[in-house]
C-alpha positions in Angstrom: 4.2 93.3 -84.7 2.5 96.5 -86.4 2.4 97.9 -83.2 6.8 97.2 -83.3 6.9 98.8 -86.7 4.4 101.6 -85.9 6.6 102.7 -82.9 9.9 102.5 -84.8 8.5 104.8 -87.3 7.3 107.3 -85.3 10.8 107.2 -83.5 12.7 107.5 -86.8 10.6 110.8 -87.5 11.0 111.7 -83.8 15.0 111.3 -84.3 14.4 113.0 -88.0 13.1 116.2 -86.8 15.4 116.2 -84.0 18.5 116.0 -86.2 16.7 118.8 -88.4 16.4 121.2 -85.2 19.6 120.8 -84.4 20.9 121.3 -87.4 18.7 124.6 -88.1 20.5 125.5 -84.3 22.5 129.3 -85.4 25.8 129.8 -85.5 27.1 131.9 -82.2 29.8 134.2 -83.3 31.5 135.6 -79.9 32.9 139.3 -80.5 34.9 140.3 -77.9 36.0 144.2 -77.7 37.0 146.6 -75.3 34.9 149.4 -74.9 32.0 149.8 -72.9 28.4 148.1 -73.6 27.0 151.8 -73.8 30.2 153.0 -76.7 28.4 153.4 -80.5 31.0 150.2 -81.5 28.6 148.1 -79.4 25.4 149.4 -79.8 26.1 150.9 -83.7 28.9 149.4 -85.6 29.3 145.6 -84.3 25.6 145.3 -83.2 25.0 146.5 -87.1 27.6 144.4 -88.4 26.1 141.9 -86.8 22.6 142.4 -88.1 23.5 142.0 -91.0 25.2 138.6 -91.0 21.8 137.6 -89.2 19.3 138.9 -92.1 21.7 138.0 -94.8 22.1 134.4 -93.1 18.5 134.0 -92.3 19.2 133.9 -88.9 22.0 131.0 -88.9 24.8 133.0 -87.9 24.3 134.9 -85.2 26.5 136.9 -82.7 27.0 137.2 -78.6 28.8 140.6 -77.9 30.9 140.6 -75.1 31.6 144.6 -74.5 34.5 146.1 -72.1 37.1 142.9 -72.2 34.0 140.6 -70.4 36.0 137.4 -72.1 39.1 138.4 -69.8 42.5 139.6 -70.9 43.8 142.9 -71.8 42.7 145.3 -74.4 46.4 145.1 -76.1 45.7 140.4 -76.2 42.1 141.0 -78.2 44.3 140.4 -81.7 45.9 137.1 -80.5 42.2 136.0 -78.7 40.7 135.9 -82.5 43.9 134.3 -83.7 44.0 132.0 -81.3 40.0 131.1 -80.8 39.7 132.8 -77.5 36.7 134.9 -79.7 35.7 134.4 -83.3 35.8 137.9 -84.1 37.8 141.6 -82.4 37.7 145.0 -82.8 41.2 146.1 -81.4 43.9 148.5 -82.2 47.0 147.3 -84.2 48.7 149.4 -83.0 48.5 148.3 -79.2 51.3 146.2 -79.8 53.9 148.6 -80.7 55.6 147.7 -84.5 54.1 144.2 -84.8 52.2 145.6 -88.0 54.6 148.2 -89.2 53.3 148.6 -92.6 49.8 149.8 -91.5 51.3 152.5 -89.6 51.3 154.6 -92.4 47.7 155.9 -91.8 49.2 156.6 -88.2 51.3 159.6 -89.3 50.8 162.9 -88.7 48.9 164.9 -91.1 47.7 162.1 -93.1 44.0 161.7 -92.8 41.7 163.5 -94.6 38.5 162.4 -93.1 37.4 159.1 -91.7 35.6 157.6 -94.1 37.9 158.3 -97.5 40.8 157.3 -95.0 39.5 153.8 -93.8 38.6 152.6 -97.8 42.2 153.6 -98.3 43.3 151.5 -95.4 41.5 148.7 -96.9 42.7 148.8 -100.5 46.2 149.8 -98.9 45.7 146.2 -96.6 44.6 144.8 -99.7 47.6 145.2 -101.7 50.5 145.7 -99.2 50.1 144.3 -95.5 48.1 141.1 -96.1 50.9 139.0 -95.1 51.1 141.2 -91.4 47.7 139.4 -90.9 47.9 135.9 -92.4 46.7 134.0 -89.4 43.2 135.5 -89.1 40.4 136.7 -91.7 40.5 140.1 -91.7 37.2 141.8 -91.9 37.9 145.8 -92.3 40.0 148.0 -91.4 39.7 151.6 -90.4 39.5 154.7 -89.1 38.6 157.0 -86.3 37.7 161.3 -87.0 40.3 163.6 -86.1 42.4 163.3 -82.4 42.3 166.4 -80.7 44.5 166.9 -77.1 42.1 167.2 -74.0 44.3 168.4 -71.0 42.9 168.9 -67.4 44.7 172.1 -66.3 46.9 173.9 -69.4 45.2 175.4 -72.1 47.0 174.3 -75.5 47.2 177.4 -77.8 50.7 176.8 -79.3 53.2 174.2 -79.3 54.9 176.0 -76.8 51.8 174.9 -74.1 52.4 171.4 -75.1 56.4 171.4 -73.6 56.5 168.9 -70.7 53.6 167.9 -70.3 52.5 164.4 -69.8 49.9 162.9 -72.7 48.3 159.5 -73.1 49.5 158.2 -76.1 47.6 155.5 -78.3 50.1 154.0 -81.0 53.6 154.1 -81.1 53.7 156.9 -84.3 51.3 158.7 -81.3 54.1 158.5 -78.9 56.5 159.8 -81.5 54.8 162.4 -82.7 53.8 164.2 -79.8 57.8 164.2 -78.0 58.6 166.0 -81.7 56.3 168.4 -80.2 57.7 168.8 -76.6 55.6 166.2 -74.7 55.9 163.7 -72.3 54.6 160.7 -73.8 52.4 157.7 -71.8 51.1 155.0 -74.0 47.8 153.1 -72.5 45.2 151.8 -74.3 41.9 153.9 -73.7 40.2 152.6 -71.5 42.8 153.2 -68.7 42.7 157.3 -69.6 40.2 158.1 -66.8 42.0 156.8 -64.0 45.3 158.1 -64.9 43.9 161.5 -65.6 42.0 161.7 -62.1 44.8 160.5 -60.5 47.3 163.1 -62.0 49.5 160.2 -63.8 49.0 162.5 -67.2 47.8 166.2 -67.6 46.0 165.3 -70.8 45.5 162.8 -73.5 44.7 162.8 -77.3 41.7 160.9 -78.6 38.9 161.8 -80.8 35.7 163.6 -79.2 33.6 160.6 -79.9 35.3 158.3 -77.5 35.8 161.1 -75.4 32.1 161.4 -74.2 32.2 158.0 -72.7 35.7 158.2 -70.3 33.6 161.4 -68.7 36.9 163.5 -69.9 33.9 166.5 -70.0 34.5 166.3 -65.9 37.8 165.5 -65.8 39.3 167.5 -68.4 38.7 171.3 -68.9 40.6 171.9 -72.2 40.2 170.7 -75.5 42.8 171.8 -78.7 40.8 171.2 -81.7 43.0 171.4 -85.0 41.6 173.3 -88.0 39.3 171.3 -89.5 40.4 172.4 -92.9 43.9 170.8 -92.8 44.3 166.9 -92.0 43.9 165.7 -89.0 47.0 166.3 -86.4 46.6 162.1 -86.4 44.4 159.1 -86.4 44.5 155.3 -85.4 43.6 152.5 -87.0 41.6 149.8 -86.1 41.3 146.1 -87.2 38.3 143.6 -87.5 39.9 140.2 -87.2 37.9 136.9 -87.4 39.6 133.8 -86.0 40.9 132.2 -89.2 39.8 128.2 -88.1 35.7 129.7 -87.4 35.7 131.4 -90.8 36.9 127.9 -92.6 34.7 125.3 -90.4 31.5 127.3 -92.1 29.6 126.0 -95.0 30.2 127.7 -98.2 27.4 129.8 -98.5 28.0 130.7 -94.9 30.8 131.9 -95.8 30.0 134.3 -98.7 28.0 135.8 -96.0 31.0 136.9 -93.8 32.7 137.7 -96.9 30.0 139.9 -97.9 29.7 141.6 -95.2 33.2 142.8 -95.0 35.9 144.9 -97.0 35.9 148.2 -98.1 32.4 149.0 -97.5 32.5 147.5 -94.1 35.5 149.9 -93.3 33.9 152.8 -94.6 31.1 151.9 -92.8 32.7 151.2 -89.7 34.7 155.3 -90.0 32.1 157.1 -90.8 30.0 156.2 -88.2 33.0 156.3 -85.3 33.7 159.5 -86.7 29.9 160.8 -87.0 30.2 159.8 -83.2 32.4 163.2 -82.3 29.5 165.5 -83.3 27.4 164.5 -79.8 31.3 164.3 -78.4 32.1 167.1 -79.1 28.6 168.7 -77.8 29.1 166.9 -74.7 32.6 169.1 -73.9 30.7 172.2 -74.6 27.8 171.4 -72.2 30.5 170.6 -69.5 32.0 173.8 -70.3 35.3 172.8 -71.6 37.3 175.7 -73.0 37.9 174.7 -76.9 40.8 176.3 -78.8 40.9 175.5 -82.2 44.8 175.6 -83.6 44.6 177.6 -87.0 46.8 176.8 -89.8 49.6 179.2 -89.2 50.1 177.3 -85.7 50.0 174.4 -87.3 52.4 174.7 -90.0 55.0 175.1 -86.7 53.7 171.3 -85.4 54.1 169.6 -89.0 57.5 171.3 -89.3 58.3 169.4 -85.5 56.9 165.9 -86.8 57.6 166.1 -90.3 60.9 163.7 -89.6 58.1 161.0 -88.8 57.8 160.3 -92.2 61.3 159.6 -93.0 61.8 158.0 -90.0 59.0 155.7 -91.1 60.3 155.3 -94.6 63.9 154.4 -93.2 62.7 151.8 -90.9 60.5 149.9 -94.0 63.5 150.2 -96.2 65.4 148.3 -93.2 62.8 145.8 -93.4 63.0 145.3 -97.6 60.2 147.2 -98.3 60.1 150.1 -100.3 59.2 152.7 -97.8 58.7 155.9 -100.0 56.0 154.1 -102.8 54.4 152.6 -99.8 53.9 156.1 -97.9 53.4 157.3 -101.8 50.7 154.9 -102.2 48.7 155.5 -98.8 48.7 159.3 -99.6 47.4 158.1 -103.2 44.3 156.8 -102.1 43.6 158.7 -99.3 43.2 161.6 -102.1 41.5 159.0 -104.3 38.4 158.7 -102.2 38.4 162.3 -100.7 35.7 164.1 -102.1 
């Protein structure tokens, strides 16, 4: 009978530290984006994001990174996969489905961004206090910015807006699109990752994206041209980029869990998250000068002609939030606001 009792203790111990281990098992956050496994958002900005969660956590949450769209879909689905549960957590583009988040445009203009990091705090406080309801079925983590777009083109030098007339550029965003037919262009939308195909192929002469990004679609070899806007103006345009986390895995974790994610996202994450994209376009940009790309940088005269093209963006995008009851002049006023607020 001891011998009974013996063995049934040892097997409630057994089954104790069994149910400890498994309970000690991390958390496996998927995050799911759609550049490639060598781009700084993998190896830099979510891989650091997700170091963090791990220290802060003590190792119980923990992330699996699935680069270049290895969960399946399109790049333009990722914001619907971490609504949905398809991954806990995105990096994606808003504005890859065209005037689904209108309000969050604003940042999309032309001539609005100062620099990346100043811009993506004002995102977040501008998310904060106006476009939360454009995201109510996930946790949003950050949002932000990318440095300044330039227009790469395979065959026409850009020196004037006259060089931009006709020709066929990859277009990111819809207020992308828009901006560069005021300009004379022949506007494609794609999301990035189809640029290098398209450009070897001849489907566009050129496309606008940032010199970080740049370095890793090769558009050193298959571009020759880069137009480079005057640093000292705002940028000719940004995008801006979300950090969703699927709204169900943020509330199934235990409370200090929780704090955790919420920590670790916000305004700091967002400026985070654009100032290193951004410090991204300096090896970029080094990159088009090895491959001997011819870089013309548009000085301020020039560039007073494209704002003069674009500059019905902005009422265009005030009209259209006015249509939708929102009162499209304070919210553009407010974006410009705190883009100069944290500009230093």
């Amino acid at each position: 009978m001891q011998q009974v009792f013996k063995r049934a203790a040892l097997a409630a111990v057994l089954a104790s530290a069994g149910f400890v281990a498994q309970a000690a098992d991390p958390i496996i956050l998927k995050v799911h984006h759609f550049l490639s496994p060598q781009s700084i958002q993998n190896t830099h900005m979510l891989r650091g994001w997700c170091d963090n969660i791990a220290k802060d956590s003590n190792n119980r949450l923990q992330c699996q990174i699935y680069p270049a769209m290895q969960l399946g879909g399109t790049p333009p689905q990722l914001y619907d996969q971490a609504r949905d549960g398809v991954a806990d957590v995105v990096w994606t583009l808003p504005g890859y489905t065209a005037g689904r988040f209108p309000k969050m445009e604003v940042f999309e203009l032309p001539f609005m961004m100062t620099n990346a990091e100043a811009t993506s705090r004002a995102a977040w406080d501008y998310y904060e206090k106006f476009a939360k309801e454009e995201y109510k079925d996930v946790k949003v983590l950050a949002m932000h910015v990318h440095g300044p777009g330039n227009i790469f083109t395979a065959k026409k030098q850009i020196k004037t807006m006259a060089d931009i007339k006709g020709l066929k550029l990859r277009a990111p965003t819809r207020l992308t699109t828009k901006l560069l037919a005021s300009m004379g262009a022949t506007p494609v939308g794609m999301p990035v990752p189809a640029v290098p195909d398209a450009l070897s192929k001849g489907v566009i002469d050129g496309a606008v994206i940032p010199y970080e990004v740049a370095q890793t679609l090769k558009i050193d070899e298959l571009a020759h041209f880069t137009a480079e806007t005057d640093r000292s103006a705002n940028a000719l345009y940004t995008t801006v980029f979300v950090v969703p986390m699927n709204k169900a895995k943020y509330e199934s974790l235990p409370a200090d869990l929780k704090k955790v994610i919420d920590k670790n996202s916000g305004r700091e994450l967002s400026a985070f998250l654009g100032k290193t994209q951004a410090g991204n376009d300096v090896p970029g940009k080094a990159k088009m000068v090895a491959g001997g790309h011819t870089i013309t940088v548009i000085p301020q005269a020039e560039l007073d002609n494209w704002k003069r093209a674009s500059a019905g963006l902005s009422n265009e995008w005030v009209a259209d939030m006015d249509k939708k009851g929102f009162d499209g002049t304070a919210l553009l006023h407010e974006a410009q606001a705190l883009i100069a607020k944290y500009t230093k």
